[in-house]
N, C-alpha and C positions, 0 to 999 in steps of 0.2 A: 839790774832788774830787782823788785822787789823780792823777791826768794834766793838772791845771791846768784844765777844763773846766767851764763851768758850764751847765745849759740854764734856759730859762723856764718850764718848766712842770712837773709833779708826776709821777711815776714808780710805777705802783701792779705789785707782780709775786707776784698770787697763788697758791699751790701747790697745784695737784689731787691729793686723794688718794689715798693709790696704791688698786689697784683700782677707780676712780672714772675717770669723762668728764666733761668740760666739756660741759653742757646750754645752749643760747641763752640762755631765762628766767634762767640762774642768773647765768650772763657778766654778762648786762645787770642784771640786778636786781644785785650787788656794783655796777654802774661805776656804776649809779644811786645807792647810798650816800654812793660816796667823791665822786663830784660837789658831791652837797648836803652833806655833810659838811665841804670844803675848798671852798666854792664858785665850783665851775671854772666857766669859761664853756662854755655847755651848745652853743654854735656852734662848740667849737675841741679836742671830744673824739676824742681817738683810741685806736684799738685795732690792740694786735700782740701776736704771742703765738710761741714758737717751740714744732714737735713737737704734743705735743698741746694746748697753745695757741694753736697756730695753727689745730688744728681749732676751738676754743674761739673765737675769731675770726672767724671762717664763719660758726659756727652764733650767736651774738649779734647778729652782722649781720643774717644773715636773719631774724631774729625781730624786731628792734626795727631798722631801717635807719634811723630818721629819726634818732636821737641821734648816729650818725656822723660825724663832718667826714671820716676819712680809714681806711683798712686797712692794716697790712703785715703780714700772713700770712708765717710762716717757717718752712720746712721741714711746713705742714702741709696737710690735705686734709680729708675730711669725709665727712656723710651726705646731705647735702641740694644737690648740686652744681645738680639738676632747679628747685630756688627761687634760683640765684643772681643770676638776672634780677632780682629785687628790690633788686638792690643797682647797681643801672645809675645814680646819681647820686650814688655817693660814690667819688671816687678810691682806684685801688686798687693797690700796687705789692706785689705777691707773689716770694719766694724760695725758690727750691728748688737743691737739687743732683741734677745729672743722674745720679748714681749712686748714689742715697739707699735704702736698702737695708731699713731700715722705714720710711718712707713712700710708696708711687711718684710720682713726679714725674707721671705721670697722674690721677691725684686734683687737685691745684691746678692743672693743665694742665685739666681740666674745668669749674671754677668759672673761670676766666680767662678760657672762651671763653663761658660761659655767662652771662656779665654783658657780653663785648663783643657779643655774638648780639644783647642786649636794645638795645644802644644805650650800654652802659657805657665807664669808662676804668680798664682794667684793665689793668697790665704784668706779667707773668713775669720776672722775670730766673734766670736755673740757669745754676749755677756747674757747667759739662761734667765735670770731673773732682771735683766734690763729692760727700761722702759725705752723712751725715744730718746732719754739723754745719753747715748752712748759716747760723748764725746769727751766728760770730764775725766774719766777712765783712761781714755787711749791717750789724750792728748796728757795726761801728769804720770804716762809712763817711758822712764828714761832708756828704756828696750828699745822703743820706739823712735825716739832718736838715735839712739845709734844704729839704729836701723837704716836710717836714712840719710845718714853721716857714713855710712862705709863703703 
């Protein structure tokens, strides 16, 4: 890699059409592909997605929970914040910026309380003077990997 860095695992970053959402069925039904297609192990799949990938991560969750080992939702929110009790046994670490200006930070502030309501582990972290790009942040910190490496 260009910064010397290597990880363990497979990097899949699909592009929504424009004019187009990311559907749960759809999320899940593509991660279902690239799984059996590269055969990842089906205990150690994760999903993140920033903007509207991050709603796109929500709503795959909530549709299909059990394939998840883990979440990072970035900069995004959703339809379905009233199901995210469903997702009370897969770790969850969510980012936003507190001054995100197309997404509210109320939106992922809703499924984070809505999955610890259930009994879940869900974190927030918002970046207080962050705009929408909360993703250059999360994703160039190596916390953060090894977060989802352990």
């Amino acid at each position: 890699m260009a910064k010397g860095k290597t990880f363990p695992f497979i990097l899949v970053s699909p592009q929504c059409p424009d004019g187009l959402l990311w559907s749960g069925p759809e999320v899940d039904e593509f991660v279902g592909l690239v799984a059996k297609r590269y055969q990842v192990d089906p205990q150690r799949i994760y999903l993140t997605g920033l903007s509207l990938g991050g709603y796109g991560v929500w709503e795959a969750a909530i549709y299909n929970p059990q394939r998840y080992a883990a979440l990072v939702p970035v900069c995004g929110g959703g339809f379905s914040a009233a199901l995210a009790g469903r997702l009370k046994g897969i770790p969850i670490r969510a980012f936003h910026g507190g001054k995100d200006p197309v997404v509210p930070l109320r939106q992922a502030q809703a499924y984070v309380d809505a999955v610890n309501a259930a009994g879940g582990n869900a974190c927030l972290t918002v970046y207080p003077e962050g705009g929408h790009d909360a993703w250059t942040e999360t994703y160039a910190s190596p916390e953060l990997y090894a977060w989802l490496l352990a």
